[in-house]
C-alpha positions in Angstrom: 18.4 -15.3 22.1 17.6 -13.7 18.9 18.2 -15.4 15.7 20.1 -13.3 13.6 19.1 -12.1 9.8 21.2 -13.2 7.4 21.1 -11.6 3.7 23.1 -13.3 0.8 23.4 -13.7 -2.8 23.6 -15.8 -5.6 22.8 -15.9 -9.5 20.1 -17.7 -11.1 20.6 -20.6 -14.5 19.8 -17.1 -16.6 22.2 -14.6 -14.6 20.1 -12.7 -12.6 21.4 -12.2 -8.8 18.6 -13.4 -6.2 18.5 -11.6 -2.7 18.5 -15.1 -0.1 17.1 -14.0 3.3 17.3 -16.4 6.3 16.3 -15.6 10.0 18.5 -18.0 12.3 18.3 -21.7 10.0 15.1 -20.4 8.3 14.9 -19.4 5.2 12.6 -16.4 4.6 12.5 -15.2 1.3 14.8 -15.2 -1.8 13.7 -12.8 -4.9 15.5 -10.8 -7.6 14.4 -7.1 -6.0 15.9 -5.5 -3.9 13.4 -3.6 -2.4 10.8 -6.1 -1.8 14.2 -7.7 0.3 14.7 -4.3 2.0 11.4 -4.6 2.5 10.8 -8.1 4.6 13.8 -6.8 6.7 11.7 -3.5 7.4 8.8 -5.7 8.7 10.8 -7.8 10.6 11.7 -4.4 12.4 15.1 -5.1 12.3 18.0 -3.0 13.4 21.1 -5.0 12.6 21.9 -7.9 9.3 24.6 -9.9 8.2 25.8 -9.5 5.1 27.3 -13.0 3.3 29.4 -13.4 0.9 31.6 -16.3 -0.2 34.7 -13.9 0.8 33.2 -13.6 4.5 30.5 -11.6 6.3 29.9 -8.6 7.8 27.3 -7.1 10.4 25.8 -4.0 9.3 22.9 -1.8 10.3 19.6 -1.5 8.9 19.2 0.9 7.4 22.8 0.6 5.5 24.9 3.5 6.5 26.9 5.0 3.4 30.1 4.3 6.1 29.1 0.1 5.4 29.0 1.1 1.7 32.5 0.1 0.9 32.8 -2.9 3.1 29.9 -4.0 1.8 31.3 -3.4 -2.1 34.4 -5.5 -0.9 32.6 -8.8 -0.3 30.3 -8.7 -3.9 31.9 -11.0 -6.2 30.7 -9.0 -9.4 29.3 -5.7 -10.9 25.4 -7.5 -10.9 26.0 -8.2 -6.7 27.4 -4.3 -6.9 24.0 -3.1 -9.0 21.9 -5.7 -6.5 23.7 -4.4 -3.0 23.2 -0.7 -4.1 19.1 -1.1 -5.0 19.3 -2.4 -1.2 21.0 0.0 0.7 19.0 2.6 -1.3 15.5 1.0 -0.4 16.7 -0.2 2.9 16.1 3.9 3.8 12.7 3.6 2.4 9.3 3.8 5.5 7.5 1.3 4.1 4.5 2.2 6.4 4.8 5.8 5.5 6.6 6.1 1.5 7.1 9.6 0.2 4.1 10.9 -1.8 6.3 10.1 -5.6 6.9 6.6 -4.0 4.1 4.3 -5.8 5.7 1.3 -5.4 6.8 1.2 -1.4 3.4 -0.2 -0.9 3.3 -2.9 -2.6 7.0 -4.4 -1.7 5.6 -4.3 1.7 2.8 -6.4 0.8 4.7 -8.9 -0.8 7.0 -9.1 2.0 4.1 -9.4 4.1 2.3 -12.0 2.3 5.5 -14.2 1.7 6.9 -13.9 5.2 6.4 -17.0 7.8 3.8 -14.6 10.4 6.1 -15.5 13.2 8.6 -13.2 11.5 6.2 -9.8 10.6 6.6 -7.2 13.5 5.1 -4.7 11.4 1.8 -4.8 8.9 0.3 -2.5 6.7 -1.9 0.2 8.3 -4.8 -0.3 5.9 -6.4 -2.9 3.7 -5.4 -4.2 0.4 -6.1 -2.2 -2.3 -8.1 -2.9 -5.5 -6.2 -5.3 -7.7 -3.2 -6.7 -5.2 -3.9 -10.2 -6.1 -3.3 -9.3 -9.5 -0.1 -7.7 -8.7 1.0 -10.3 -6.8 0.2 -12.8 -9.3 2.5 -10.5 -11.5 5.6 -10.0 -9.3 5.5 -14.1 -7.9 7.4 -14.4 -10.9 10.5 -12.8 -9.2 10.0 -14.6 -5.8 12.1 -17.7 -5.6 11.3 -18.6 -2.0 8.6 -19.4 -0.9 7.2 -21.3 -3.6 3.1 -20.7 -4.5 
């Protein structure tokens, strides 16, 4: 059986909302972007998530279909959850593997899924090396990743 993904949310000592991703009892990856969440689901090549709130959940597809959009909106508990949940659902259209040309940062939240990510949970890598000055970059956006820990 497969374990399900399971995407929820909740607000940080200084207010900022932070995207908690678990696969089955596992947690994956919690961070403040959105994208770099759209982006772990990409790699995990999943079709399907459950959305959590502390109203309920709800089963959606991924990508988010602007028919989810408003049952979605009905479980957020604030305008920040609302500014969070739309960042996703507009990233969770985005090819990682294969970003439109104006797209500079697609790369990189695919990377960072990628590198944070438990391996037996990455279904899909990057096609080509890292480039010059990832580490860096990584060192820069850790900041924003609350789980897991470096």
């Amino acid at each position: 059986m497969k374990n399900r993904v399971v995407l929820s949310l909740y607000t940080n000592s200084r207010g900022a909302v932070i995207g908690d991703l678990y696969v089955g009892e596992a947690r994956a990856l919690a961070t403040t972007h959105p994208a770099t969440i759209a982006a772990a689901i990409f790699v995990m090549a999943e079709s399907t998530i459950v959305f959590k709130s502390k109203k309920r959940e709800a089963e959606v597809s991924f990508p988010i279909e602007t028919e989810e959009l408003l049952e979605l909106t009905s479980l957020l508990d604030n305008q920040d959850q609302g500014h969070f949940m739309s960042g996703f659902a507009t990233f969770s259209r985005v090819d990682f593997l294969h970003p439109s040309s104006f797209d500079d940062q697609a790369d990189i939240h695919l990377r960072m899924a990628v590198h944070h990510l438990d391996e037996q949970f990455v279904r899909i890598a990057p096609l080509s090396p890292a480039p010059k000055g990832f580490k860096k970059e990584l060192r820069n956006r850790n900041k924003y990743i609350y789980f897991p820990w470096e």
